[in-house]
C-alpha positions as CSV (number, residue, x, y, z in Angstrom):
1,X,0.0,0.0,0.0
2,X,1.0,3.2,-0.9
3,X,1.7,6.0,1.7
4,X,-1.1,9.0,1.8
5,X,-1.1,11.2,-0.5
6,X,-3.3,14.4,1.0
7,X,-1.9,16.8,-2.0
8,X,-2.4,14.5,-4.7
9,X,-5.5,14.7,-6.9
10,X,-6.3,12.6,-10.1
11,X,-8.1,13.4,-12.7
12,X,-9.4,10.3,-15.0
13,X,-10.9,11.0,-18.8
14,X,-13.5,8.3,-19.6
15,X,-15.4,5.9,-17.2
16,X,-14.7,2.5,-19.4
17,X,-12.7,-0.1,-17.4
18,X,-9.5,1.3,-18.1
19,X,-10.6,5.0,-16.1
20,X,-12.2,3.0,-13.5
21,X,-9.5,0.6,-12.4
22,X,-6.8,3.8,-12.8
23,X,-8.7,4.9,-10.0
24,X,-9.2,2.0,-7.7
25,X,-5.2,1.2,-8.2
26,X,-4.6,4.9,-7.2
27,X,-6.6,4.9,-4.3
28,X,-6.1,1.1,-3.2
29,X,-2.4,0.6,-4.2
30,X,-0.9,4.7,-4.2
31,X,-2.8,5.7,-1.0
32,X,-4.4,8.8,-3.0
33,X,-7.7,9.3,-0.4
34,X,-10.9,8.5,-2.8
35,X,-12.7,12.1,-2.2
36,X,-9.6,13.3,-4.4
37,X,-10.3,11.2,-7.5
38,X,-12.6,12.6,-10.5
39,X,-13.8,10.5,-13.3
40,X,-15.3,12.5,-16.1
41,X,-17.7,10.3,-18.4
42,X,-19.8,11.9,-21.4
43,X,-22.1,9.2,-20.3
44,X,-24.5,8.7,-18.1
45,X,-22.9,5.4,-16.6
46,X,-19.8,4.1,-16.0
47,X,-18.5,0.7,-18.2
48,X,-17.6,2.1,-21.2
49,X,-17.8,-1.2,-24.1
50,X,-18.4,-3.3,-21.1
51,X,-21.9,-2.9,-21.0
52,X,-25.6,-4.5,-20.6
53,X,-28.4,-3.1,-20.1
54,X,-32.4,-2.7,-21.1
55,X,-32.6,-2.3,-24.7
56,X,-33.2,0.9,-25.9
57,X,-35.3,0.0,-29.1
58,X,-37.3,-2.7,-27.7
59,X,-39.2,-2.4,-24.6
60,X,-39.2,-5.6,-22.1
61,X,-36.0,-6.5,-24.1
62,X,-32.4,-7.0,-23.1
63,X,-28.6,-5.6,-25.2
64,X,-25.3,-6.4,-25.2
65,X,-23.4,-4.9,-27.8
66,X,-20.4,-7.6,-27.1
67,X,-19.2,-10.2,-25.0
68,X,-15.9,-10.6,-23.3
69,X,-14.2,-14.2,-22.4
70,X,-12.1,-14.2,-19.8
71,X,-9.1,-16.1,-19.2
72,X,-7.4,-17.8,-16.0
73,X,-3.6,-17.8,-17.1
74,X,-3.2,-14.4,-19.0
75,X,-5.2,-12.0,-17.3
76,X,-3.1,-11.7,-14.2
77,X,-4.3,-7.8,-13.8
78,X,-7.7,-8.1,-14.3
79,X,-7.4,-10.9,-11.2
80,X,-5.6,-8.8,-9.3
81,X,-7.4,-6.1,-9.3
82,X,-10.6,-7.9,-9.0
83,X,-9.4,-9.9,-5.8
84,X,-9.8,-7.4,-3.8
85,X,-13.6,-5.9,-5.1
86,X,-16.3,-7.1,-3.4
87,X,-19.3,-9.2,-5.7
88,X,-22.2,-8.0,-6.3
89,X,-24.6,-10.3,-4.8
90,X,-22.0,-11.5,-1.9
91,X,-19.8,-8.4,-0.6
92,X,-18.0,-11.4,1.5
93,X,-16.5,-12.7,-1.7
94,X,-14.5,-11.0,-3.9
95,X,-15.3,-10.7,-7.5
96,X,-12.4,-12.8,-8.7
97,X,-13.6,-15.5,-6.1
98,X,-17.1,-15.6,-7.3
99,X,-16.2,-15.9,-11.1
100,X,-13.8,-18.6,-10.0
101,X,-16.6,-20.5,-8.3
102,X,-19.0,-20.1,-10.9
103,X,-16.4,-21.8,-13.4
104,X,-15.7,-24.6,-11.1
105,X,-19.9,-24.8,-11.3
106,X,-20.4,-24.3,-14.9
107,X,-17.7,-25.2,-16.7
108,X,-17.1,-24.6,-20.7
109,X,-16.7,-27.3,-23.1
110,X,-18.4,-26.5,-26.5
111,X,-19.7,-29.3,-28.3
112,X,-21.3,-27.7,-31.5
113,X,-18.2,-25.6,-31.9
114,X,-18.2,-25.3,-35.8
115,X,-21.8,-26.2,-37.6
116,X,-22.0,-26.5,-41.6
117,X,-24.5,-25.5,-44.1
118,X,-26.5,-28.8,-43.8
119,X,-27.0,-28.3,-39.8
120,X,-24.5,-30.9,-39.1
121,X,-22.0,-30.5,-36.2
122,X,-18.5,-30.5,-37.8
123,X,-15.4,-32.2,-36.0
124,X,-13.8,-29.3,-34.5
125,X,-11.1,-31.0,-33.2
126,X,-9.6,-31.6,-36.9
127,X,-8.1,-28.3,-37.0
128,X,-7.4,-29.4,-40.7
129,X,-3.7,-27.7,-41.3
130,X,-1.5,-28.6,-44.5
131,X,2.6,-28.5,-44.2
132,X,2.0,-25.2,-45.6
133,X,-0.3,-24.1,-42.7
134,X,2.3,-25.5,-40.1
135,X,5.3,-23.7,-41.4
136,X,3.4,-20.5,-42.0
137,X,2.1,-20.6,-38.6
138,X,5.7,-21.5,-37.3
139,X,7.0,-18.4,-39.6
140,X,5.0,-16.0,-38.2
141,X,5.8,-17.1,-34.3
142,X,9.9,-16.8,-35.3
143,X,9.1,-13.0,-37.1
144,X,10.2,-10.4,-34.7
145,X,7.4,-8.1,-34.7
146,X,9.5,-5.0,-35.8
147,X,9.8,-7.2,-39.1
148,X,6.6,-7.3,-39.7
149,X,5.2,-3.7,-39.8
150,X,1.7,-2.9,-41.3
151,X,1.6,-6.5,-42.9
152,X,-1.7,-8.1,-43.0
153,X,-2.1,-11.4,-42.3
154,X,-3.3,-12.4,-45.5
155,X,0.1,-11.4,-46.7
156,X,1.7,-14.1,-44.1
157,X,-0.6,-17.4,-44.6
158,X,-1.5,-19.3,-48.0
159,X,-5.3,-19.2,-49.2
160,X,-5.6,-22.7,-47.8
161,X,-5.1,-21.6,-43.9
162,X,-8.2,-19.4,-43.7
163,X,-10.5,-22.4,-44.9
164,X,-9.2,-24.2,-41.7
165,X,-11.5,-25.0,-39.0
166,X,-8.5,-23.6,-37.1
167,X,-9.0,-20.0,-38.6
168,X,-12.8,-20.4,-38.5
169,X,-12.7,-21.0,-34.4
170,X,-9.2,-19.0,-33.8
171,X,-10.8,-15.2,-35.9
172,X,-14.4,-15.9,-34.3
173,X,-13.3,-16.5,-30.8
174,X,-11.4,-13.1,-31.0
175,X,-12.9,-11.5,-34.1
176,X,-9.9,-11.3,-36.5
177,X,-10.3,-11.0,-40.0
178,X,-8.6,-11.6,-42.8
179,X,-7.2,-8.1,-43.5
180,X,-6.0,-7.2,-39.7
181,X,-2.6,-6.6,-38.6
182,X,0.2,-9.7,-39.1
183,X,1.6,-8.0,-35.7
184,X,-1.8,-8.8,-33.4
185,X,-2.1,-11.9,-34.5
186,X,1.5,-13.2,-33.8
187,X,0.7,-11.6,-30.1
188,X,-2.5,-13.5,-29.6
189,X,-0.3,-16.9,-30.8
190,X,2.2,-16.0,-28.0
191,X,-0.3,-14.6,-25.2
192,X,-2.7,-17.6,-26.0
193,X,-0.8,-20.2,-26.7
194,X,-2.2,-22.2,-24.1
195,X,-5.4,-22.0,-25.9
196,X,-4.0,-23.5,-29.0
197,X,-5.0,-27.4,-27.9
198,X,-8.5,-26.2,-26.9
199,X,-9.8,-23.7,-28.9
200,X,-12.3,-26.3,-30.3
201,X,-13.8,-26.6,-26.7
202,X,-13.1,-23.4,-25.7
203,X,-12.3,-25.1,-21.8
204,X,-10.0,-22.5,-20.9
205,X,-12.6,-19.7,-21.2
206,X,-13.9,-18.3,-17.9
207,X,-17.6,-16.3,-18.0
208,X,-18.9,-13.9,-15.3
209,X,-22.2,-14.8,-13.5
210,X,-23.6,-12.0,-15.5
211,X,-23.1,-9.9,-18.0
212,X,-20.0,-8.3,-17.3
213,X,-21.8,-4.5,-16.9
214,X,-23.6,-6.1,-14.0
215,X,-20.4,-8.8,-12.6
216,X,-17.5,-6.4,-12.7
217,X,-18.7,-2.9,-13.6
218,X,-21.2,-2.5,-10.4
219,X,-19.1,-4.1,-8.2
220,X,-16.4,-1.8,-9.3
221,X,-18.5,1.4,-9.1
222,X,-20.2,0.8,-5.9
223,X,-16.7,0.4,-4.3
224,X,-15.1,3.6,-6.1
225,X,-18.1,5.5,-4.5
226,X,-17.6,3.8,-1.2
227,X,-14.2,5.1,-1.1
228,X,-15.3,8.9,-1.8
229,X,-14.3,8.8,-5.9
230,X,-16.2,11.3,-6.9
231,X,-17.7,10.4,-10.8
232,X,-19.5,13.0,-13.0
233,X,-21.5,12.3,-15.7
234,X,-22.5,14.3,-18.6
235,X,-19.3,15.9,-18.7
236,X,-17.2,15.5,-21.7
237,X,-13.5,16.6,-22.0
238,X,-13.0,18.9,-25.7
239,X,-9.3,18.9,-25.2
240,X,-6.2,18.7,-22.8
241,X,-3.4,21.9,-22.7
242,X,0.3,20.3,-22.5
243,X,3.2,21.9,-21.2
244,X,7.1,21.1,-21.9
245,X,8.8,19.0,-24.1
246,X,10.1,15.3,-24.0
247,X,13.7,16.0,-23.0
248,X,12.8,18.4,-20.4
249,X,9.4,17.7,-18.9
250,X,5.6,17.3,-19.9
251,X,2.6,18.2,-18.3
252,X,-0.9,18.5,-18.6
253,X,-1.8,21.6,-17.4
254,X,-5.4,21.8,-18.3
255,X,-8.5,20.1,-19.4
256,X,-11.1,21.4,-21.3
257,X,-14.8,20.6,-20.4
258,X,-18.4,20.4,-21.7
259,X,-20.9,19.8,-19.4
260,X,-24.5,21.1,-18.3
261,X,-23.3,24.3,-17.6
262,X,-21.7,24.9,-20.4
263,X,-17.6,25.2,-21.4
264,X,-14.9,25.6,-18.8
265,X,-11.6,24.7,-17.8
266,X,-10.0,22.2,-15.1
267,X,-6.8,23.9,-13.9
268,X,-4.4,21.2,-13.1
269,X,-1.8,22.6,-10.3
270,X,1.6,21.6,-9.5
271,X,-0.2,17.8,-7.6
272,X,-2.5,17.0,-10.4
273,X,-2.5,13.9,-12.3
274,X,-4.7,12.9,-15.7
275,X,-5.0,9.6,-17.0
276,X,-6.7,10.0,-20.4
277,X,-8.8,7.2,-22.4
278,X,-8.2,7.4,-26.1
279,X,-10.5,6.1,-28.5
280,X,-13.1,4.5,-28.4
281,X,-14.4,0.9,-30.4
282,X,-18.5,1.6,-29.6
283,X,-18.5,5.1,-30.6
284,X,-21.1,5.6,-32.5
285,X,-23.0,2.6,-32.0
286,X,-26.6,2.5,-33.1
287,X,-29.5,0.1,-32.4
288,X,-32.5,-1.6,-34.2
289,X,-35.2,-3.6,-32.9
290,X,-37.4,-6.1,-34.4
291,X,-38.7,-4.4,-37.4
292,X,-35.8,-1.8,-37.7
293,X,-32.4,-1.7,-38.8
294,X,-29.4,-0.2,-37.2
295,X,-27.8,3.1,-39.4
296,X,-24.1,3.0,-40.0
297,X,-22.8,5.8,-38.9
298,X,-19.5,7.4,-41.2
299,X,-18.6,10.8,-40.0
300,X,-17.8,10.0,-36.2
301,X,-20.9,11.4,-34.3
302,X,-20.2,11.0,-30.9
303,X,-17.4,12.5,-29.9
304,X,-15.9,8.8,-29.1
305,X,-12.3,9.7,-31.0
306,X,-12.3,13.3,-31.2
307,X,-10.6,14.3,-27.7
308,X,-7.7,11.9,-29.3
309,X,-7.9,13.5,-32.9
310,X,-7.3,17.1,-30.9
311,X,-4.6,16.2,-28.2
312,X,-2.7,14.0,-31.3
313,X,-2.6,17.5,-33.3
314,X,0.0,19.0,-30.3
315,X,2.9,16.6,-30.8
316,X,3.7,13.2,-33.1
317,X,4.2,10.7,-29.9
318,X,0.6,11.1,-28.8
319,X,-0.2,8.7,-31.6
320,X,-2.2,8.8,-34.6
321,X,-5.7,7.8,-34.3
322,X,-7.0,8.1,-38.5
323,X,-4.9,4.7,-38.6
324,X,-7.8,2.9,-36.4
325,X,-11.1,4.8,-37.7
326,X,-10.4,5.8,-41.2
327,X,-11.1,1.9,-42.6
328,X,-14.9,1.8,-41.2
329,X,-15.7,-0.9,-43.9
330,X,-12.6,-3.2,-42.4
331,X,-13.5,-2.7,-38.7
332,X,-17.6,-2.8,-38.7
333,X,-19.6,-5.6,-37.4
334,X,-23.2,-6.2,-36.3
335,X,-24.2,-8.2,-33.6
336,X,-27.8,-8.7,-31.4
337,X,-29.6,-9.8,-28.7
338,X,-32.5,-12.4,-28.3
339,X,-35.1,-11.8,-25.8
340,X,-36.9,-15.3,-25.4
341,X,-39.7,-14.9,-23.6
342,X,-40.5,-18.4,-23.6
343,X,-38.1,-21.7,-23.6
344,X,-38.8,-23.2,-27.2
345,X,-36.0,-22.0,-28.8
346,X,-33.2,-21.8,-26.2
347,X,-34.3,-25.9,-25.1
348,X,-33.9,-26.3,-29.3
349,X,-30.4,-25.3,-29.3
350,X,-29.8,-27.2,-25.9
351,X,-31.1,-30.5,-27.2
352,X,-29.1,-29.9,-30.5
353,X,-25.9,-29.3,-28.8
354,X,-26.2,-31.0,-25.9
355,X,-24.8,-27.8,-24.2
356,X,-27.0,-26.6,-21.2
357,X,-26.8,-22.6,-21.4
358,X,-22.9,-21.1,-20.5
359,X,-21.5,-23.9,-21.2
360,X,-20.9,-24.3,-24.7
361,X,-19.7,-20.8,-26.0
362,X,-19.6,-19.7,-28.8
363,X,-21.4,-21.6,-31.9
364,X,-20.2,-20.5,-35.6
365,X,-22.0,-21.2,-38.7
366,X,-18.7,-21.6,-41.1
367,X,-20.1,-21.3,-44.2
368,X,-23.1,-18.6,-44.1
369,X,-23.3,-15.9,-45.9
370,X,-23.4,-13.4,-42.6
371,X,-20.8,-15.6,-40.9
372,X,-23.0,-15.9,-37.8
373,X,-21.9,-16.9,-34.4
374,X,-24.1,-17.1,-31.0
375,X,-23.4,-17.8,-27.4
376,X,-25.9,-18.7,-25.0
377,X,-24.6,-17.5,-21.8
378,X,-25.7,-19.0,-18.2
379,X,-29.2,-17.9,-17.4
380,X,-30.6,-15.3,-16.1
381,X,-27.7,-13.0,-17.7
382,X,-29.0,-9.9,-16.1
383,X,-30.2,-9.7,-12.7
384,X,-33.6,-9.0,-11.9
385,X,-34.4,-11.3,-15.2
386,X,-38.4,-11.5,-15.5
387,X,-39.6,-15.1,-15.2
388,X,-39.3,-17.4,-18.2
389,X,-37.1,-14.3,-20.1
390,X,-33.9,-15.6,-21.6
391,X,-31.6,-14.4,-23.8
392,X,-29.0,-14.9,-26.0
393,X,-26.4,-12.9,-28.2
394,X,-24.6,-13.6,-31.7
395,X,-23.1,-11.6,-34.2
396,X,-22.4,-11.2,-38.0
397,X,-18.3,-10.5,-39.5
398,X,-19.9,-10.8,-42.5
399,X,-22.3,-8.4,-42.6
400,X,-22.4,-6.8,-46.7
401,X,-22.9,-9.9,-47.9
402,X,-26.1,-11.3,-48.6
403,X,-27.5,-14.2,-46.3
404,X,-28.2,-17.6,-47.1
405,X,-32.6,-17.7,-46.2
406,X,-32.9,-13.9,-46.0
407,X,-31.3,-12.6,-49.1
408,X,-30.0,-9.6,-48.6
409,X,-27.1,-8.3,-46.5
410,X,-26.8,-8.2,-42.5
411,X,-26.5,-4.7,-42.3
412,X,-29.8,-3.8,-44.1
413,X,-32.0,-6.4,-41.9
414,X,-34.1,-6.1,-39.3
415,X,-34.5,-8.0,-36.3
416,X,-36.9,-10.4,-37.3
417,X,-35.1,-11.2,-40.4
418,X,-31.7,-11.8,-38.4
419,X,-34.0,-14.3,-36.2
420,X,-35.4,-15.8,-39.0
421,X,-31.7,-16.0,-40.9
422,X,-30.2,-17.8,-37.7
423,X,-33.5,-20.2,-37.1
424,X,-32.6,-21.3,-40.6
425,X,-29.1,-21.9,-40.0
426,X,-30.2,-23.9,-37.1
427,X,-32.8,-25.8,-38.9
428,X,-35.1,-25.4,-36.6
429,X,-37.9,-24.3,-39.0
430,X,-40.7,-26.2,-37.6
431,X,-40.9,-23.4,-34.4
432,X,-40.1,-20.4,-36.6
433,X,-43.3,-18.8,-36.4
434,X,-43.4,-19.7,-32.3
435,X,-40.1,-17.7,-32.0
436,X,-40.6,-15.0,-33.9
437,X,-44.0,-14.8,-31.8
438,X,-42.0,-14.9,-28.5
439,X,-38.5,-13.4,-28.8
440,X,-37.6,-9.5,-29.0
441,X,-34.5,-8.9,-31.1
442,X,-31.7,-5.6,-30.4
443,X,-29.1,-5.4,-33.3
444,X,-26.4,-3.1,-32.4
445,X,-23.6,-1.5,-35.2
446,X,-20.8,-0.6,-34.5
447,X,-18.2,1.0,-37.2
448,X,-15.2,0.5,-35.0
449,X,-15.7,-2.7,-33.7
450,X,-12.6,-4.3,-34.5
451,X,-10.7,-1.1,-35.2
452,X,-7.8,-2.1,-32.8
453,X,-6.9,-4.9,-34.8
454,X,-5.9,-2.3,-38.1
455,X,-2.6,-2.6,-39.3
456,X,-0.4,-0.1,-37.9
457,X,2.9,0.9,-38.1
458,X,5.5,1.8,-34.8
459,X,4.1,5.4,-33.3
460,X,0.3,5.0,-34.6
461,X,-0.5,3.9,-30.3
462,X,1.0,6.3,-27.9
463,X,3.1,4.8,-25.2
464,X,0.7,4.5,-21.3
465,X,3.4,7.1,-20.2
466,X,4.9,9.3,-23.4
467,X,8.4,10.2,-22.4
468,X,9.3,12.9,-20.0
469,X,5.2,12.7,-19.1
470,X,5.5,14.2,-15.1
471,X,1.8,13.7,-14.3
472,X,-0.3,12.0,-17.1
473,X,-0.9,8.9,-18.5
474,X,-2.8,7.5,-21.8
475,X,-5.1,4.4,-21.1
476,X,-7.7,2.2,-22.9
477,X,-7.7,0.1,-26.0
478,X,-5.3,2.1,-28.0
479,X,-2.3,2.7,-26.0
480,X,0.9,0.9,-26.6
481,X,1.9,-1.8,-23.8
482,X,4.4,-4.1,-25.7
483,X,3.7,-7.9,-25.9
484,X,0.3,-7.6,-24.7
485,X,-3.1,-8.0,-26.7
486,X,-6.0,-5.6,-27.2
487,X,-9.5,-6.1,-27.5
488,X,-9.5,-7.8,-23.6
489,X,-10.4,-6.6,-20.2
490,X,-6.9,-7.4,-19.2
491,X,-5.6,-4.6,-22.0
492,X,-7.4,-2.2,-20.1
493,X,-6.5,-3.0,-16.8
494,X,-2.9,-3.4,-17.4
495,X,-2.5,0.1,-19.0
496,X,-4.3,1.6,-15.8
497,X,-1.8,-0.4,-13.6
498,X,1.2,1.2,-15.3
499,X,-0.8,4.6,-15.3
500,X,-1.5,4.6,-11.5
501,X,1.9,3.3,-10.7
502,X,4.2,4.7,-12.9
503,X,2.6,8.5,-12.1
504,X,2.3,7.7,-8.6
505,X,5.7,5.8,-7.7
506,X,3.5,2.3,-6.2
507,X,6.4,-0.1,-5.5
508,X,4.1,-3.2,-6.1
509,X,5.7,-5.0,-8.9
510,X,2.8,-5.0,-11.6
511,X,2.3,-9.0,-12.4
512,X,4.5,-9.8,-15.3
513,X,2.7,-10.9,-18.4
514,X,2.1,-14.8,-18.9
515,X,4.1,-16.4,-21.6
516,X,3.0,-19.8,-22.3
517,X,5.5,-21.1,-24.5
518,X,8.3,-20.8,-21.8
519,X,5.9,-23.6,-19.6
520,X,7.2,-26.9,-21.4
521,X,4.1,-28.4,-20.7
522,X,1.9,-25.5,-23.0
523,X,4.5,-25.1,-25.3
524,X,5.1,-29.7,-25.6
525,X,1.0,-29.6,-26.1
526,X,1.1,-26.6,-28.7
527,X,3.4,-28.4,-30.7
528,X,1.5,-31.5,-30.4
529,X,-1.6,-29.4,-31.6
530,X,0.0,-28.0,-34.6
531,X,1.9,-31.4,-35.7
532,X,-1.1,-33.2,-35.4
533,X,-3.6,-30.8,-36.9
């Protein structure tokens, strides 16, 4: 624990995971008292992507615009900070403790992992590599990443790899595509090479009790206010004032702000911190219901990436942010949420899979024309559920092209038409007019989905602390932390560890990241995966 801090005030741009665990690691870990930490969220909750709530197209119906696995070797900050939160429904266990328990309860192991155009259940476990596969995979591993550059993986891997049930489970459990960075994807090999042998069973996921708004963004929030944090919503930051250069110093010496009362300015004295979110991968996300169809938004509406577009302007380390938005064609995908409101088709997919709900993961259609996937999580997924209201969530990579029973593309469907599409690809037309009866349907787009997975060359992500930085910090999903992976919780967290620490001098060691391959057990199985593939 840090010593006290009664000088010390910390100023934290953006509510998202990454603001709010800046904040608990500088008050738990850097002894700053809670009354003198501000979070300033353009919102009107905290969470940021993390989210789930009541839909807000659809009444009596339920959204999450994503999903986030978890994972018990490689997110080592997320667990640490979480061991010492208190759960939402048992404040004498922490959160980490509960989610552990509810894995040793329900435990993953996917059975209908990969499913083909005829309904059948494919043999996931055939990962189905040629020579060519192997070496290219092996290539990639042995390819310092400064060799690589802005390479997409297509550039890296023969056609015959991306018709691999491999590539089918390995880009739809962490939504690569094609055209992504060479870079990421030789990270994700390293940082999950543990997964390698089990991808097809997905056993080394770990799910939250709920949704993870309600499992580790409450729980987090109610102790940030317990500690005196205060939080203020509405209140979006325009721009940040720097002072000093790299060689001799940096500081932030003012934020910019737009809330109710209109335009002012945050001095930041000689014992003020800022840790600053930048980016954002659900700006501009937009909804549809049953009989609507979510708009794509283009021209950044939001506000979710213009604070970064402004403070990037003031010097060329602060990163350049056009990289990850300019592509929105690359980086958009659509997914949505079933509201059952009776059992039929959720006891369907049980008997077909032989998964009872949270325990299979995610389901992918290989060959359809919207590339669909679904997950039926552990029910209820919200608390509070009404009685007999289930729900489940899926998405579309593909979603321009047309679909295989409603012929036209994802993106220009409604919500009914995505249920009927996926009933199809089930074959479970003999209840289709039951379920369309009984289940609401939210479709969510989101233009930047996957924007953190562009290629990208050395400088496009700011370092967590640019150099000479005296009291502020970058965080979120589009910060540089080398070797680590983006698009997790653990991302997040890790860049608000080194935030906290490195701006307030915590002595803690922050946990080092897992590398699988130097455990000869994970790195004697991976091999045994990829030979025998």
């Amino acid at each position: 624990m840090g010593t006290s801090r009664l000088d010390d005030h910390l100023w934290i741009v953006g509510g998202g995971i990454a603001g709010m665990a800046a904040a608990a690691f500088a008050i738990r870990d850097a002894g700053l008292p809670g009354d003198h930490v501000h979070i300033l969220e353009e919102l009107g909750l905290q969470g940021g992507s993390l989210d789930g709530a009541a839909s807000p197209v659809q009444p009596g119906a339920y959204v999450t615009r994503g999903g986030r696995m978890l994972e018990e070797e490689a997110y080592r900050c997320v667990w640490d900070l979480f061991s010492t939160i208190p759960s939402r429904d048992d404040p004498s266990i922490s959160v980490k403790d509960e989610i552990r328990r509810f894995n040793e309860r329900v435990r993953t192991h996917a059975n209908a992992r990969l499913i083909d155009r005829g309904h059948r259940i494919l043999d996931a476990a055939d990962y189905g590599f040629s020579l060519t596969d192997r070496l290219d995979f092996l290539r990639l591993i042995a390819t310092p990443e400064s060799m690589l550059g802005s390479k997409r993986i297509e550039e890296l891997f023969h056609p015959h790899f991306f018709d691999t049930h491999f590539w089918q489970m390995w880009r739809t459990t962490f939504a690569f595509q094609r055209w992504h960075s060479a870079a990421e994807l030789r990270r994700y090999f390293l940082r999950f090479i543990q997964e390698f042998g089990r991808i097809h069973t997905l056993e080394g996921v770990r799910r939250t009790v709920y949704n993870q708004y309600d499992s580790m963004v409450v729980p987090l929030q109610r102790w940030l206010l317990a500690q005196g944090a205060e939080v203020r919503f509405a209140t979006r930051v325009l721009d940040v004032d720097f002072a000093g250069t790299p060689e001799t110093g940096r500081r932030a010496t003012r934020l910019h702000v737009l809330d109710r009362e209109g335009e002012h300015r945050i001095e930041l004295g000689p014992a003020d911190h800022a840790v600053i979110t930048l980016g954002s991968i659900t700006a501009d996300s937009t909804y549809g219901g049953n009989d609507t169809v979510p708009e794509l938004i283009r021209d950044r509406r939001d506000h979710g990436w213009s604070l970064w577009e402004n403070i990037a302007r003031k010097t060329p380390d602060f990163g350049r942010p056009m990289t990850f938005f300019g592509a929105v064609d690359e980086h958009k995908w659509e997914s949505f949420t079933l509201t059952m409101h009776d059992r039929v088709l959720l006891d369907r997919i049980v008997a077909y899979t032989g998964n009872e709900p949270g325990t299979g993961a995610l389901m992918t259609w290989v060959r359809s024309g919207w590339h669909l996937s679904i997950v039926v999580p552990h029910q209820p997924h919200f608390p509070g559920m009404p009685e007999h209201t289930y729900t489940l969530w899926g998405y579309g990579f593909q979603v321009d092209e047309e679909g295989d029973y409603v012929r036209k593309p994802m993106a220009r469907a409604t919500g009914k038409e995505i249920l009927t599409e996926l009933v199809h690809q089930l074959g479970f037309e003999d209840i289709l007019d039951e379920v369309l009866a009984t289940t609401d349907v939210t479709s969510v787009m989101m233009p930047y989905a996957s924007a953190l997975f562009a290629c990208r060359a050395p400088g496009d992500r700011p370092k967590v602390v640019p150099d000479g930085a005296r009291n502020f910090a970058f965080v979120g999903q589009f910060v540089e932390i080398p070797e680590d992976v983006v698009f997790t919780v653990e991302y997040s967290v890790h860049a608000a560890m080194i935030a906290a620490y490195t701006l307030f001098g915590v002595g803690r060691p922050i946990p080092r990241i897992y590398r699988g391959l130097l455990d000869p057990q994970v790195a004697a199985k991976a091999t045994r995966t990829l030979i025998g593939g």
